[in-house]
C-alpha positions in Angstrom: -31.4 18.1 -12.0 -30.9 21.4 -13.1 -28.5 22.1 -10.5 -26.4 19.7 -11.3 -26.8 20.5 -15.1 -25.8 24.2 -14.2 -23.0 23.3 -12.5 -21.7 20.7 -15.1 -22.0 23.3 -17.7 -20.0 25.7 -15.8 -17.1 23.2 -15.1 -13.4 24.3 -16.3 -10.6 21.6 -16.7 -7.5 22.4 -15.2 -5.0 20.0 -17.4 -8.1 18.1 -19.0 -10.0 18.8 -21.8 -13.3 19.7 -22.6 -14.3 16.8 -24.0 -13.3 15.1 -20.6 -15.2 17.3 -18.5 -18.4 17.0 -20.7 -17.9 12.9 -19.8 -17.7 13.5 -16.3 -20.9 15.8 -16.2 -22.8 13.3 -17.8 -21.5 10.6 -15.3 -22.6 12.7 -12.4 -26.4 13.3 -14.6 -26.8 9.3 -14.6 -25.5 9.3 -10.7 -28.5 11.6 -9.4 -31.1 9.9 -11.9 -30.3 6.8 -10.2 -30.1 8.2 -6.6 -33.3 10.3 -7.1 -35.3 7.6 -7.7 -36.1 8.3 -11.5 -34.5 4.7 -12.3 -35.6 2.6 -9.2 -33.1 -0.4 -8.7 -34.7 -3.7 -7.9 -33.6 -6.6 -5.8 -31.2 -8.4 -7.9 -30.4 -6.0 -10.6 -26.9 -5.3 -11.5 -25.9 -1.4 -10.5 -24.6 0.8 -12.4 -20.4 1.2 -12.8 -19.8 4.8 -10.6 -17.8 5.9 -13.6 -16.4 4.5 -17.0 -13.2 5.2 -15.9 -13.8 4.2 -11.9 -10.9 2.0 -10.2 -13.3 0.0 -8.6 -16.2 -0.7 -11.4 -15.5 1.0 -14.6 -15.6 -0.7 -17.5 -12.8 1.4 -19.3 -10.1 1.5 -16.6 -7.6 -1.3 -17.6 -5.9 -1.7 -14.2 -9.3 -1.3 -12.5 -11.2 -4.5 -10.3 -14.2 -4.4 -12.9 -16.6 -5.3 -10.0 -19.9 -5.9 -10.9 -22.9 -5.7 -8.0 -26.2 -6.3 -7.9 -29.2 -5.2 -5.0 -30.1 -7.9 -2.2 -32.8 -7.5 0.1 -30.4 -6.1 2.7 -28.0 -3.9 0.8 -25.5 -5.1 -2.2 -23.8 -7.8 -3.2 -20.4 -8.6 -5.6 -18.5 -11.8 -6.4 -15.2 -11.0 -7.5 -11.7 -12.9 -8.2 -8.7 -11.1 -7.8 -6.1 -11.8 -10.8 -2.5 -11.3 -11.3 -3.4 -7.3 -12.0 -3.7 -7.2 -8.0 -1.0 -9.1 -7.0 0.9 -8.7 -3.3 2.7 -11.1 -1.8 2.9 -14.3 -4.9 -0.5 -16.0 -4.9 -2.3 -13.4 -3.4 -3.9 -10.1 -3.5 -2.9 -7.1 -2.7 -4.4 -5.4 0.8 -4.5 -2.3 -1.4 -7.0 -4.0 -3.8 -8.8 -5.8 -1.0 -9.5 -2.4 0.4 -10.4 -0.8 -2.9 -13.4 -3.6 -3.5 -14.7 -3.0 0.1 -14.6 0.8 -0.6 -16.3 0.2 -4.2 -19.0 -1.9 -2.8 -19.7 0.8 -0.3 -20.1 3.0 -3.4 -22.6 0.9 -4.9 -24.8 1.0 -1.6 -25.2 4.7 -2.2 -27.7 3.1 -4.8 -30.1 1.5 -2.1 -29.6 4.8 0.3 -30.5 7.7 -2.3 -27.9 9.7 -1.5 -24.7 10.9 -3.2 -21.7 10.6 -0.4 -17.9 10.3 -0.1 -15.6 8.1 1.8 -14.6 9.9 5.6 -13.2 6.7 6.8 -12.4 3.0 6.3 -11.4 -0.1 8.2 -10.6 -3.4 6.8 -9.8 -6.5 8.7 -8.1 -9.1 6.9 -8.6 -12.5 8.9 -7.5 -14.5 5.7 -5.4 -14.6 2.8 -7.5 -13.4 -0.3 -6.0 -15.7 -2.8 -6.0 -14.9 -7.0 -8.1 -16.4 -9.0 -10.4 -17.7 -6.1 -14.1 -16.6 -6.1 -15.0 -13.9 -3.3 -18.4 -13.2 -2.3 -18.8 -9.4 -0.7 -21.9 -8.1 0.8 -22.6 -4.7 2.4 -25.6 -2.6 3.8 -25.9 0.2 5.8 -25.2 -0.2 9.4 -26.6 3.4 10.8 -27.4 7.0 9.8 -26.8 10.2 11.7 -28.0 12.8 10.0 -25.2 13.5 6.7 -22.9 10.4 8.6 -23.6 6.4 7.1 -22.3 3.7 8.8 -21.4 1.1 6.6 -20.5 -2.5 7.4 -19.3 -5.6 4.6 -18.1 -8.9 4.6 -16.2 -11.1 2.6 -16.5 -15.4 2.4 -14.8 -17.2 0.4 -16.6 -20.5 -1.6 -17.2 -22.1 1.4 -18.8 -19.6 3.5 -15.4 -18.9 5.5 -15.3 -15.2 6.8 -11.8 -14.1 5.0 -12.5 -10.0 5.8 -14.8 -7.4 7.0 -14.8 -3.2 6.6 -16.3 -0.7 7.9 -16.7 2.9 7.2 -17.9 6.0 7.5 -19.3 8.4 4.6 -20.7 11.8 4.2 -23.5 12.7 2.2 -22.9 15.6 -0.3 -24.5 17.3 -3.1 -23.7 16.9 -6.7 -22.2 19.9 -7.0 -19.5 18.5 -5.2 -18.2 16.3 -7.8 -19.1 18.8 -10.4 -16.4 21.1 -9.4 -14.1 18.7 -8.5 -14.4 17.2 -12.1 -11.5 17.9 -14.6 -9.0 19.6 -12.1 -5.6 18.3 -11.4 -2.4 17.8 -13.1 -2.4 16.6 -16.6 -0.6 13.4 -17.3 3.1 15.1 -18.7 2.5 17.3 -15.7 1.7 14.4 -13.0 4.6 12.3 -14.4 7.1 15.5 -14.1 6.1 16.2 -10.2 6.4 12.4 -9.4 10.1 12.7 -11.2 11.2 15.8 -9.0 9.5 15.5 -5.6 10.8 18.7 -4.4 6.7 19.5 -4.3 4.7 22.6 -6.6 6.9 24.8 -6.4 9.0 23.3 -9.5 6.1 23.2 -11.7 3.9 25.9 -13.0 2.1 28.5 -10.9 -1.3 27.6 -12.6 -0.5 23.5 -11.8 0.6 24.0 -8.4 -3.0 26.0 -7.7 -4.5 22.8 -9.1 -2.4 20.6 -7.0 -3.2 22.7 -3.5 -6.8 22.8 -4.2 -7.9 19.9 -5.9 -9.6 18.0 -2.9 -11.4 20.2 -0.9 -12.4 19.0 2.4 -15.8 18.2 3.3 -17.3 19.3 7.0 -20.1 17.4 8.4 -22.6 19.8 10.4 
């Protein structure tokens, strides 16, 4: 922990403020309490959101899925119902979002594993329409682990057991300090919505922005 308090404390926001960047420190605090075992997770409690603000889980994000998932014996488990928020073709949701709760779920497996990780890859069949307003049951677990590499598998049924999708994926295990000094950089809204206007790239927005937007997701290597 102090690691990861030392390198929250040193964080600067790039087109965020300080208040945001304390937040997001604290987020990544509760994240390696969970994953180092101080707050064990039993088998059918409801995990954690990632984040307040996460697109998958977080309570605060309007547009977000909201998924909730608790622990099974096997890995994790989330029954969601796409809405109108979501929407693709009329009646039914978007591949985007269906992706987005697979990824998500994956997320809250990090809880069983122990291990803070990102997202190297992902691969979602779609066998079925998922349909709004329809109750979706997802489950995932891990599937294999290589050293820093999971191998993660889910699947999704719809009320009646039917198969409707399946993902897999592949993440890398990190340390805390990568989130901590990713936290807080990029583009401040005004500056987001004024490269999205003139997509002629960083070059037509400030020097100190367009080091932001080069650097803001550094790659991770996997030894």
């Amino acid at each position: 922990m102090t690691a990861i308090g030392k390198h929250s404390n040193q964080m600067t926001p790039v087109g965020g403020s300080e208040g945001d960047v304390s937040r997001e420190g604290g987020v990544i605090s509760r994240w390696a309490a969970h994953l180092a075992g101080q707050r064990p997770v039993g088998i059918g409690q409801t995990l954690p959101p990632h984040s307040p603000d996460c697109a998958g889980c977080g309570p605060d994000n309007p547009a977000g899925l909201h998924l909730r998932a608790v622990r099974t014996a096997s890995g994790v488990e989330a029954v969601h119902c796409f809405d109108e928020a979501h929407v693709g073709a009329p009646g039914i949701a978007h591949g985007g979002a269906v992706a987005l709760a697979f990824d998500d779920l994956f997320g809250f497996v990090l809880y069983t594993v122990g291990s803070l990780a990102v997202t190297r890859s992902l691969t979602v069949e779609y066998r079925a329409p998922f349909r709004l307003r329809q109750p979706y049951t997802f489950c995932a677990n891990v599937a294999q682990r290589e050293g820093r590499r999971l191998l993660l598998h889910a699947e999704a049924r719809d009320d009646n057991g039917r198969g409707v999708g399946s993902a897999e994926a592949t993440f890398v295990v990190v340390g805390a300090e990568h989130f901590a000094a990713n936290a807080g950089q990029g583009m401040s809204p005004g500056e987001c919505d004024l490269q999205m206007r003139d997509p002629r790239g960083p070059s037509n927005v400030p020097s100190s922005v367009a080091v932001s937007y080069v650097h803001s997701q550094p790659s991770v290597e996997v030894q």
